[in-house]
N, C-alpha and C positions, 0 to 999 in steps of 0.2 A: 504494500500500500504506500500511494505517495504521500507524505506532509507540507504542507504550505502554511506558511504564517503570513499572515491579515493583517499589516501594520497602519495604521491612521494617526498622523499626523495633531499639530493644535487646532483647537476648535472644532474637530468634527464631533467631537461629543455633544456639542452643542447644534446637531442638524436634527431637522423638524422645527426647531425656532429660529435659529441663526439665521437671517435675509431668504425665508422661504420663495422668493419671487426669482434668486436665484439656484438656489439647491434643493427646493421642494420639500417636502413636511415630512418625508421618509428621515425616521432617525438612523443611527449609529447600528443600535438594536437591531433594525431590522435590515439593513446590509449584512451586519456579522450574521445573523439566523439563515439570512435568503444563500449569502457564499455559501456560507457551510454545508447548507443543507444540497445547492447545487453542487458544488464537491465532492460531495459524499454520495451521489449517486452516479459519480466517476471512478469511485474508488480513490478519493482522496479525503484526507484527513485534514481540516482547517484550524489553526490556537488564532485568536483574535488578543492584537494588541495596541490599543490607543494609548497617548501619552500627549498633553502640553510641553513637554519637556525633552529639548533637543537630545541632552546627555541620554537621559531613559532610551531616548530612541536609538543611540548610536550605540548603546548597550545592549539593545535589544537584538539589533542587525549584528553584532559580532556574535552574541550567542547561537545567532543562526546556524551557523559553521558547520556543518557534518551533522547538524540534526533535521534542517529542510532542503529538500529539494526546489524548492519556488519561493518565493515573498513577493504578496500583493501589497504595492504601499502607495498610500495617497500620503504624501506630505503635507500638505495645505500651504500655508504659506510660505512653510521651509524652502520648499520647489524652487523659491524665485531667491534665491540668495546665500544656500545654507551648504559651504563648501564642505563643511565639516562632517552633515550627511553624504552628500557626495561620495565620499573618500570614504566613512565605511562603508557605503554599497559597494563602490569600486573596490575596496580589501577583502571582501570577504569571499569572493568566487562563489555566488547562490544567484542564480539568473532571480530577476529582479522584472516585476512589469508595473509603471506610472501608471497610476489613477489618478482622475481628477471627475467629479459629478459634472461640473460646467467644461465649458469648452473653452481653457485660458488662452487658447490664440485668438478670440474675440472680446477677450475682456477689457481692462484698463491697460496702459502702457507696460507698465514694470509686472503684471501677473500675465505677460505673455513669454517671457522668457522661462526657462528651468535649468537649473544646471544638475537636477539630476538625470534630466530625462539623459542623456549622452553616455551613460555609466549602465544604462538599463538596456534590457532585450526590446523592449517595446515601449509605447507611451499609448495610453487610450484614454482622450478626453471627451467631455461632455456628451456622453450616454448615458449620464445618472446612473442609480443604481447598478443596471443591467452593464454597466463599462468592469464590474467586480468579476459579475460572471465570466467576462468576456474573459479576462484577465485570467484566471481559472484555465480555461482553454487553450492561450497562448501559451501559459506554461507547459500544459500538457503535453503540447506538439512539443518544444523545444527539449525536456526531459524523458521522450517515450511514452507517456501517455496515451498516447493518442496514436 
């Protein structure tokens, strides 16, 4: 069985309320449930982990190492500036696929760039929640899954 770890970024804990007009009223909750549950009817295994806190997250991506096979992460705002993510996805060798709910190459100025997207296997924007599943997939191809 494959493992994938579900990593979210700041403020996604805060989706269903966060600027609904742009991220829709789907919480956190129900992203981790809906992956998971599509996952696991691929024969893969989902751990869900959110964090406001860069360090958490860059601790979280190096524990990855030799225990997942994929990690789906939406950074949120990290995306647009946060080398120091960057460079653990780039260190860790765990194919790596960008989420984002909206489509930040239509957004504002400075939320169109990423720097992590160029470290990763793929980048899937603004398909909302269904961009998690997708992501799921991606990796599947790339590690034999599929």
């Amino acid at each position: 069985m494959k493992k994938f770890l579900l990593i979210n970024g700041p403020n996604l804990n805060l989706l269903g309320v966060r600027e609904p007009e742009v991220y829709g009223t789907v919480t956190l909750a129900d992203i981790e449930r809906e992956t998971t549950a599509y996952a696991a009817e691929r024969d893969v295994l989902v751990d869900c982990f959110q964090s406001n806190h860069e360090g958490a997250l860059i601790d979280r991506l190096h524990e990855a190492r030799g225990i997942y096979d994929g990690i789906i992460y939406n950074p949120g705002a990290h995306t647009h500036y946060s080398y120091a993510l960057r460079d653990a996805v780039s260190s860790i060798d765990v194919p790596t696929v960008e989420v984002h709910l909206s489509d930040i190459s239509t957004r504002e100025d400075f939320r169109r760039v990423s720097v992590i997207a160029p470290v990763c296997i793929a980048q899937i924007k603004g398909k909302g929640k269904a961009g998690y599943g997708e992501a799921v997939d991606v990796l599947l191809a790339q590690v034999g899954g599929f």
